[in-house]
C-alpha positions as a printed NumPy array, in Angstrom:
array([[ 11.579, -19.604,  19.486],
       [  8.803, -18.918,  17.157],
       [ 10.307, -18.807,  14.058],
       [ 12.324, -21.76 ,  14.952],
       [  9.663, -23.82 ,  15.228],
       [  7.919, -22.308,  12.083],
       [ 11.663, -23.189,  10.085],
       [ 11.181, -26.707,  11.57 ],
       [  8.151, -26.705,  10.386],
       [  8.188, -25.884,   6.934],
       [ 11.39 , -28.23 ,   7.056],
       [  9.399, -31.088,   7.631],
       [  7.271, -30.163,   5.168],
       [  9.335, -30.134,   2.601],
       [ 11.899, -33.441,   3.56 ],
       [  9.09 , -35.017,   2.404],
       [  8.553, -33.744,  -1.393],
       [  9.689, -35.032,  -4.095],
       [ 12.713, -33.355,  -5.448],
       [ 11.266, -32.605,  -8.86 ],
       [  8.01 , -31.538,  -7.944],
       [  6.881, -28.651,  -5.479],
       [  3.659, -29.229,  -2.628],
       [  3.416, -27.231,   0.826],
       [  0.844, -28.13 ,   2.836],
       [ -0.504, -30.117,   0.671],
       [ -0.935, -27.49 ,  -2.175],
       [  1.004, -28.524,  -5.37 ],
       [  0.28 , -24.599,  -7.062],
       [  3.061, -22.396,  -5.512],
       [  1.111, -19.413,  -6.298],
       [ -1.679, -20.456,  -3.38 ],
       [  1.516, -20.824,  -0.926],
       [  1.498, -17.579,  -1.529],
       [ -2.094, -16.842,  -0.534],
       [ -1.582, -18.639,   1.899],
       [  1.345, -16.293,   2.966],
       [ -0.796, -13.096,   2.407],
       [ -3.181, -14.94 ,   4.531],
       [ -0.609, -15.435,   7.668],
       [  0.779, -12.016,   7.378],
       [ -3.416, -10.664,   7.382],
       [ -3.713, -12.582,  10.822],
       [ -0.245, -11.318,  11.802],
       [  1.587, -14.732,  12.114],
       [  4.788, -13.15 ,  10.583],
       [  6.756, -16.04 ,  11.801],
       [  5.008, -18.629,   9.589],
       [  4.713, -16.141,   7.103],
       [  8.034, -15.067,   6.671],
       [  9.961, -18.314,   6.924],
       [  7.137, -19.667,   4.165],
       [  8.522, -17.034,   1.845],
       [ 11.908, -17.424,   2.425],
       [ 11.573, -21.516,   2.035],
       [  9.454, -20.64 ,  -1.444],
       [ 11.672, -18.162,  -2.781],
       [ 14.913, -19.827,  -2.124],
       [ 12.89 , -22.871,  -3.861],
       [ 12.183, -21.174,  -6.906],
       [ 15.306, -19.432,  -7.56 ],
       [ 17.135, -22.617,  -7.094],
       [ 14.829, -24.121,  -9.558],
       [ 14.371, -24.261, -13.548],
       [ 11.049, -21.915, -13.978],
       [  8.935, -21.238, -16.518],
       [  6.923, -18.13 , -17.149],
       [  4.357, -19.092, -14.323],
       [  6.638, -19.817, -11.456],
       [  8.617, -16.511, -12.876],
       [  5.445, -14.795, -12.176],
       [  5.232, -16.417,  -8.892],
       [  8.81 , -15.599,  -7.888],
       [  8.1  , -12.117,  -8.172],
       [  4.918, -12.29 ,  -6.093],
       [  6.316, -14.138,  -2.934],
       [  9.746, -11.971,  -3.01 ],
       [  6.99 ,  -8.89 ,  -2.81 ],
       [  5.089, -11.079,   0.457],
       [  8.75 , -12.032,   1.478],
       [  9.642,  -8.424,   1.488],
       [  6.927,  -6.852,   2.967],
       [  7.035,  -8.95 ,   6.222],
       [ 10.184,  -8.191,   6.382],
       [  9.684,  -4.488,   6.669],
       [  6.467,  -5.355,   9.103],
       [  9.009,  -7.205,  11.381],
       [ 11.401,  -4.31 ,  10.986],
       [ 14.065,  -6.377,   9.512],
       [ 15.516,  -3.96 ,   7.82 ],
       [ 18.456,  -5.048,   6.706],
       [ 17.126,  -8.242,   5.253],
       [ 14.187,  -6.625,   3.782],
       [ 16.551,  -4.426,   1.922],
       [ 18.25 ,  -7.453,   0.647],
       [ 15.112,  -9.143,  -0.36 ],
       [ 14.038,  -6.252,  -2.228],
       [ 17.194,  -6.483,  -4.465],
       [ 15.557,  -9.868,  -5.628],
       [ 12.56 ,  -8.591,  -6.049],
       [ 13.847,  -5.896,  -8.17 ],
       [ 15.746,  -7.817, -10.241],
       [ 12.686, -10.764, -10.552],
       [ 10.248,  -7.858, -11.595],
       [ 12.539,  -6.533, -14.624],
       [ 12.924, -10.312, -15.88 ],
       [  9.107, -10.208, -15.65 ],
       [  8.484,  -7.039, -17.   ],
       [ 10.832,  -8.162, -20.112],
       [  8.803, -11.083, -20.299],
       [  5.534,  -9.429, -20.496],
       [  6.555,  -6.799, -22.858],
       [  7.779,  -9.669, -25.422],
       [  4.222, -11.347, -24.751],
       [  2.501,  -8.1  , -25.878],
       [ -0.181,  -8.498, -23.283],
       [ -1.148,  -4.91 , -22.787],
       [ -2.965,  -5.396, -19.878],
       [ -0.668,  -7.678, -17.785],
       [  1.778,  -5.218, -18.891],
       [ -0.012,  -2.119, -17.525],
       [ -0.599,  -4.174, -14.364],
       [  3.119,  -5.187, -13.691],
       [  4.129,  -1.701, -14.158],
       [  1.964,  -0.545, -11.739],
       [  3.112,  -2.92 ,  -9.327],
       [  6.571,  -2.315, -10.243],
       [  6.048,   1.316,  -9.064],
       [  4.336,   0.125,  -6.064],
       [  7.579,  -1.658,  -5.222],
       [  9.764,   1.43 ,  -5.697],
       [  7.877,   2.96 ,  -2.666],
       [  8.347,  -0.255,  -0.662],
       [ 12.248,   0.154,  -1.223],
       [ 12.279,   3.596,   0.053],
       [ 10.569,   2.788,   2.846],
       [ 12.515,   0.392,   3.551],
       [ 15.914,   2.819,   3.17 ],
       [ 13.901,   5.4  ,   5.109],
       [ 13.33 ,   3.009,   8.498],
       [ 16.719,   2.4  ,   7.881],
       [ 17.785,   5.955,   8.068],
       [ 19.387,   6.504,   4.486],
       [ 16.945,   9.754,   3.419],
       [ 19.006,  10.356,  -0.054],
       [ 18.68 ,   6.586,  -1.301],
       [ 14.783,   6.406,   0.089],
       [ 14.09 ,  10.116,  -1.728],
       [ 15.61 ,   8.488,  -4.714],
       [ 13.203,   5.553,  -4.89 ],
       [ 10.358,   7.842,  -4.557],
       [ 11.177,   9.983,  -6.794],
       [ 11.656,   7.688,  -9.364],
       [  8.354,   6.195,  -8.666],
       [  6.658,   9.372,  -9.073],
       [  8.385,   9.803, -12.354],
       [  7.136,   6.871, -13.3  ],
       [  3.389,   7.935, -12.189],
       [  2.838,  11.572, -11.822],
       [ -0.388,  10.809, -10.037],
       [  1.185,   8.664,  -7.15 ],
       [ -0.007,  10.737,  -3.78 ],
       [  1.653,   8.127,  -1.457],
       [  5.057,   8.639,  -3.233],
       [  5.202,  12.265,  -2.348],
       [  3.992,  11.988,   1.327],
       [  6.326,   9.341,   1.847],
       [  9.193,  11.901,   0.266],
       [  8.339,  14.539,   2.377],
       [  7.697,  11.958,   5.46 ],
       [ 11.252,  10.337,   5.171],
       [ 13.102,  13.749,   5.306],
       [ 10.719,  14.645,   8.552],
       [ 11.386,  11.603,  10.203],
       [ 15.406,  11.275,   9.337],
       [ 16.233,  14.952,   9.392],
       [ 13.714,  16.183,  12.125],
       [ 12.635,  19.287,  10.25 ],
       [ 11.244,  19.899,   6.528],
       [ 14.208,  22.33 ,   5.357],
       [ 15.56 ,  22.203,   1.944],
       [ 11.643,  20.542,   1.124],
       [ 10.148,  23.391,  -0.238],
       [ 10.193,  21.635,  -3.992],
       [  8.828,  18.48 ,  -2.465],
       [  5.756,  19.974,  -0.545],
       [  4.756,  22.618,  -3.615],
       [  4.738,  18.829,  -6.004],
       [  2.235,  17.688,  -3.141],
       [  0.437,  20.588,  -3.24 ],
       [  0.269,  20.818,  -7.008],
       [ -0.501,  17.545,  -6.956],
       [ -3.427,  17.591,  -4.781],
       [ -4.5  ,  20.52 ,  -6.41 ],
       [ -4.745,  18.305,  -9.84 ],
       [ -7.418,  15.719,  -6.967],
       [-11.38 ,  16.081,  -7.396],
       [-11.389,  16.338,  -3.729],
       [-12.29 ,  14.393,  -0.679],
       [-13.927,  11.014,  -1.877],
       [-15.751,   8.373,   0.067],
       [-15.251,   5.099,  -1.308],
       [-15.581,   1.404,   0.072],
       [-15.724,   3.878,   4.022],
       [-12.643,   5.348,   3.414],
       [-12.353,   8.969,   3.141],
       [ -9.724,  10.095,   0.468],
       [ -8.154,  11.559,  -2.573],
       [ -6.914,  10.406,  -5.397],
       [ -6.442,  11.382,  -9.131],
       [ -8.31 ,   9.528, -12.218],
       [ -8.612,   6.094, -11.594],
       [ -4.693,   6.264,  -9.069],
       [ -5.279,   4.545,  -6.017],
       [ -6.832,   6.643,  -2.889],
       [ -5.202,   8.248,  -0.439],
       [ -6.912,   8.39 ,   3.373],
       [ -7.205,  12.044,   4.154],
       [ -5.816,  11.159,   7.563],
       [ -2.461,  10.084,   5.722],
       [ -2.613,  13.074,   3.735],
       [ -3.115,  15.271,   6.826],
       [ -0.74 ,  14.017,   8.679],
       [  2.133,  15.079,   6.192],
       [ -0.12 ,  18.378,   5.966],
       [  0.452,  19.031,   9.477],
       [  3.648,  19.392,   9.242],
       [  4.008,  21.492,   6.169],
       [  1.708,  24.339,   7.975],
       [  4.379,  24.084,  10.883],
       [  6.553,  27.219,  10.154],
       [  9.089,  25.76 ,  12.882],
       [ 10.084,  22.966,  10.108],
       [ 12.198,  25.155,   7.937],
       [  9.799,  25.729,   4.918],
       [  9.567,  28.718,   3.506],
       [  6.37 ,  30.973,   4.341],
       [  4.459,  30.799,   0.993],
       [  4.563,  27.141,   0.91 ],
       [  3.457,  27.366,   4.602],
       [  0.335,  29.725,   3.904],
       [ -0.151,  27.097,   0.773],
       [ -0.515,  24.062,   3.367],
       [ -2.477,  25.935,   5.502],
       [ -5.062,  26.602,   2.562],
       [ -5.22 ,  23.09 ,   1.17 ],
       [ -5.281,  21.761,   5.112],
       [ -8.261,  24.077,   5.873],
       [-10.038,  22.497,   2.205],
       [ -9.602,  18.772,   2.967],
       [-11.173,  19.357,   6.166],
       [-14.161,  21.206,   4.597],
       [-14.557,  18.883,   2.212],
       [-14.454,  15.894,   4.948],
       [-16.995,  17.882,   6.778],
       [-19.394,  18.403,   4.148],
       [-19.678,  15.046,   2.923],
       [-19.959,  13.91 ,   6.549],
       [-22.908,  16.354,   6.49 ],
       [-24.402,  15.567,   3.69 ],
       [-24.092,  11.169,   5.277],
       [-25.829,  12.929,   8.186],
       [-28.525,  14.865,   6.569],
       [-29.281,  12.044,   4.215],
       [-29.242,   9.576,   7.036],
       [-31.915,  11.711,   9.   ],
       [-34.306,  12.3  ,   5.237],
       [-33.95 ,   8.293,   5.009],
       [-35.217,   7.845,   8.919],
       [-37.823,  10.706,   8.198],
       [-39.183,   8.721,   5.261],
       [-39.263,   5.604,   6.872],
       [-40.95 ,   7.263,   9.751],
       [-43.595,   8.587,   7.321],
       [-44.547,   4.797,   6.466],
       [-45.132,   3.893,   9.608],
       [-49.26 ,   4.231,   9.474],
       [-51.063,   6.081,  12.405],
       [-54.162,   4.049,  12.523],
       [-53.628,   0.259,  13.498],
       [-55.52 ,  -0.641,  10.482],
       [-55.765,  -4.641,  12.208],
       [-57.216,  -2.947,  15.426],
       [-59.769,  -0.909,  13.283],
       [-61.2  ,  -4.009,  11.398],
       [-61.669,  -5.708,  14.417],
       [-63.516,  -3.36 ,  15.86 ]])
């Protein structure tokens, strides 16, 4: 009933525009629909959200763009297929993703003919952040050799991608119910990890990450962990013992800097404690 009343809604809204020019509620710029999507699907109204990008999406690619709107396209197929997945439409996200896909070579094309370096750099990073999304998506919907192929060609595309792998190694967990015939994957992870500066606080979040590559919560990372120091999963021992090693780090590392937050906290307190003056200096020059 919900999203039929959201589809009647976004119907109405757009009887009334003019066929040659684009406004939802009462924004003429597509691209802040599209915040405005992000902004439903942040306060969990996926109904809203997802008919919005369906209505927007169908709009554009049934319209004459230029390279703006092609920009656009590519951003509300990504909000279009991400609430998809939320909802657990799987089938349909899959299909959506296929757009997306094909939008984000047209604007990769696009962008390389510009020779904007950084817009460049920036779609291709968002390009491999969509490769994940598709095997996600093939991994809810049970397909482990077509998801393992999407991450794997995303980590190809960046070595430093720590999601990627866990999500490799996660799919064949979740499909297959053990880790056997993942040795190769979990050694990359490891290796990978290994190439990390460590456990990282940044903006609250505990993490890893390599360079300037997005971070990684360590309870993400530890939860994939777990399961490669479970010798009942079908890896082999070494790779095991490896996990167990690296598992046993990240949670050293998590404790010391939780330490150190605790230590530093109680110096801070101590100081401020030492300011406090032990003579009421307004009592005394009264007196």
């Amino acid at each position: 009933m919900k999203k039929v009343l959201a589809r009647v809604y976004v119907a109405e809204v757009f009887a009334v525009v003019p066929p040659r020019r684009f406004s939802m509620f009462g924004m003429d710029d597509p691209s802040k629909v599209v915040e405005q999507i992000r902004n439903y699907i942040a306060e969990g109204r996926l109904e809203l959200a997802e008919v919005m990008a369906q209505e927007l999406s169908t709009h554009l690619l049934n319209s004459k763009r230029n390279n703006d709107l092609d920009r656009t396209l590519v951003l509300v197929l990504r909000e279009w297929t991400l609430v998809l997945f939320i909802k657990e439409q799987w089938k349909e996200a899959r299909a959506a993703s296929l757009r997306l896909s094909k939008a984000r070579r047209i604007e990769i094309r696009r962008l390389r003919s510009l020779g904007d370096v950084d817009a460049l750099s920036s779609g291709l990073q968002l390009e491999i952040e969509d490769l994940v999304l598709h095997g996600r998506i093939e991994s809810s919907r049970g397909r482990f050799r077509a998801s393992r192929k999407w991450f794997s060609t995303a980590i190809k595309r960046d070595p430093n991608h720590i999601e990627a792998r866990l999500s490799r190694i996660g799919s064949r967990w979740r499909i297959r119910g053990s880790l056997k015939g993942g040795n190769s994957d979990v050694k990359d992870l490891l290796k990978t990890l290994d190439r990390s500066a460590g456990v990282e606080r940044i903006g609250g979040v505990l993490g890893m990450r390599i360079s300037e590559s997005s971070l990684v919560s360590t309870d993400r990372i530890l939860e994939i962990i777990e399961g490669c120091c479970d010798s009942s999963l079908g890896l082999s021992t070494i790779v095991v013992e490896r996990s167990q090693i690296l598992k046993e780090r990240i949670l050293s590392e998590i404790n010391q800097i939780q330490s150190g937050e605790r230590e530093s906290n109680a110096r801070l307190a101590a100081a401020i404690d030492s300011l406090t003056p032990s003579l009421d200096y307004h009592k005394y020059s009264s007196s």
